[in-house]
C-alpha positions in Angstrom: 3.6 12.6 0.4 2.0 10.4 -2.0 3.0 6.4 -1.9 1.7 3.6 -4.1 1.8 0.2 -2.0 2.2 -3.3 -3.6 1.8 -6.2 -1.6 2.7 -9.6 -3.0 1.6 -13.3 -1.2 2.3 -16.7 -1.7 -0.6 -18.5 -3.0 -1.0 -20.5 0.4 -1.1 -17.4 2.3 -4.6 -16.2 0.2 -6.5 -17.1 3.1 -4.6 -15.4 5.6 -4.4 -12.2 3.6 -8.3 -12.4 3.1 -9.0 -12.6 6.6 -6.8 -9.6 8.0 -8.3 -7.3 4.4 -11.4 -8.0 5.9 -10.3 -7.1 9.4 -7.9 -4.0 8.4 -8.2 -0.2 9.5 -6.9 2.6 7.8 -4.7 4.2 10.5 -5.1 7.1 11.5 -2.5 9.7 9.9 -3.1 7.9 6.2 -5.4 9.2 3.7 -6.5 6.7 1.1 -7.0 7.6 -2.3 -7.7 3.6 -3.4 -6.8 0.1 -3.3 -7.0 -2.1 -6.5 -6.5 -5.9 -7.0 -4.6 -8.3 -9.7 -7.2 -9.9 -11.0 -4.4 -12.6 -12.3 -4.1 -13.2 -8.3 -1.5 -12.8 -5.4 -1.3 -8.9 -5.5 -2.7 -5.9 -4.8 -2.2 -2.4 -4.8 -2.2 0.6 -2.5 -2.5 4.3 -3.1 -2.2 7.1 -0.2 -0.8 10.2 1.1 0.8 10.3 4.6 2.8 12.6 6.6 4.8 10.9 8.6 6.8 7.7 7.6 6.4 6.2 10.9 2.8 5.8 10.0 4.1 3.9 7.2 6.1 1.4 8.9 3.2 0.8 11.5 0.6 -0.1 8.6 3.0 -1.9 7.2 3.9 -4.2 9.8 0.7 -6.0 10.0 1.6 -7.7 6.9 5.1 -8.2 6.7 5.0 -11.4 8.1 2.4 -13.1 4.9 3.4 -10.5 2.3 6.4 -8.4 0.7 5.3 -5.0 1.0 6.6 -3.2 -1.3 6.4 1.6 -0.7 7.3 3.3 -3.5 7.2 7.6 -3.3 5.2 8.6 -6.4 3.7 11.8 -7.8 1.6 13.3 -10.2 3.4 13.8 -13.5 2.0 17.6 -13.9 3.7 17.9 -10.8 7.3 16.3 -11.9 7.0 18.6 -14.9 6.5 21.6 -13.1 9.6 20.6 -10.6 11.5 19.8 -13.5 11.0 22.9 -15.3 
C-alpha cells in the first residue's frame, strides 16, 4: 500500500533532524517513490509503498522522539475512480 509521511519538528530540533536525514536507511521492506521538503521550514514529506505495517512502525520509530510523524494511506485518484465505479 501506498503512504504519504509528514514529519513535523520544533525549530530547536533542526539540527537533530539534519543529523539522523543524513544518517537514515531506507529499510528494507519500503519502496520509496520520494521525499520532498517545506521550503518555509520544519517539515517534510514522505512518499512510499510498503507491505507490511510493521515496517512502518519500525521506520517510524527513529523519529518519534524529535518529530510528529504523521502516515496517512493514500492512492492514486484513477485508482479511487475505478474502485468507486
Amino acid at each position: 500500500m501506498l503512504f504519504m509521511d509528514t514529519w513535523t519538528w520544533k525549530p530547536e530540533n533542526r539540527d537533530e533532524v539534519e543529523k539522523r536525514a543524513a544518517e537514515w536507511k531506507c529499510p528494507e521492506g519500503i519502496k520509496e517513490h520520494g521525499h520532498w521538503l517545506d521550503l518555509t521550514g520544519n517539515r517534510a514529506f514522505f512518499l512510499y509503498e510498503v507491505d507490511d505495517p510493521k515496517v512502518i512502525l519500525a521506520a517510524n520509530e527513529t523519529w518519534t522522539d524529535i518529530a510528529e510523524v504523521d502516515s496517512v494511506p493514500v492512492m492514486e485518484m484513477e485508482e479511487v475512480q475505478k474502485l468507486m465505479s
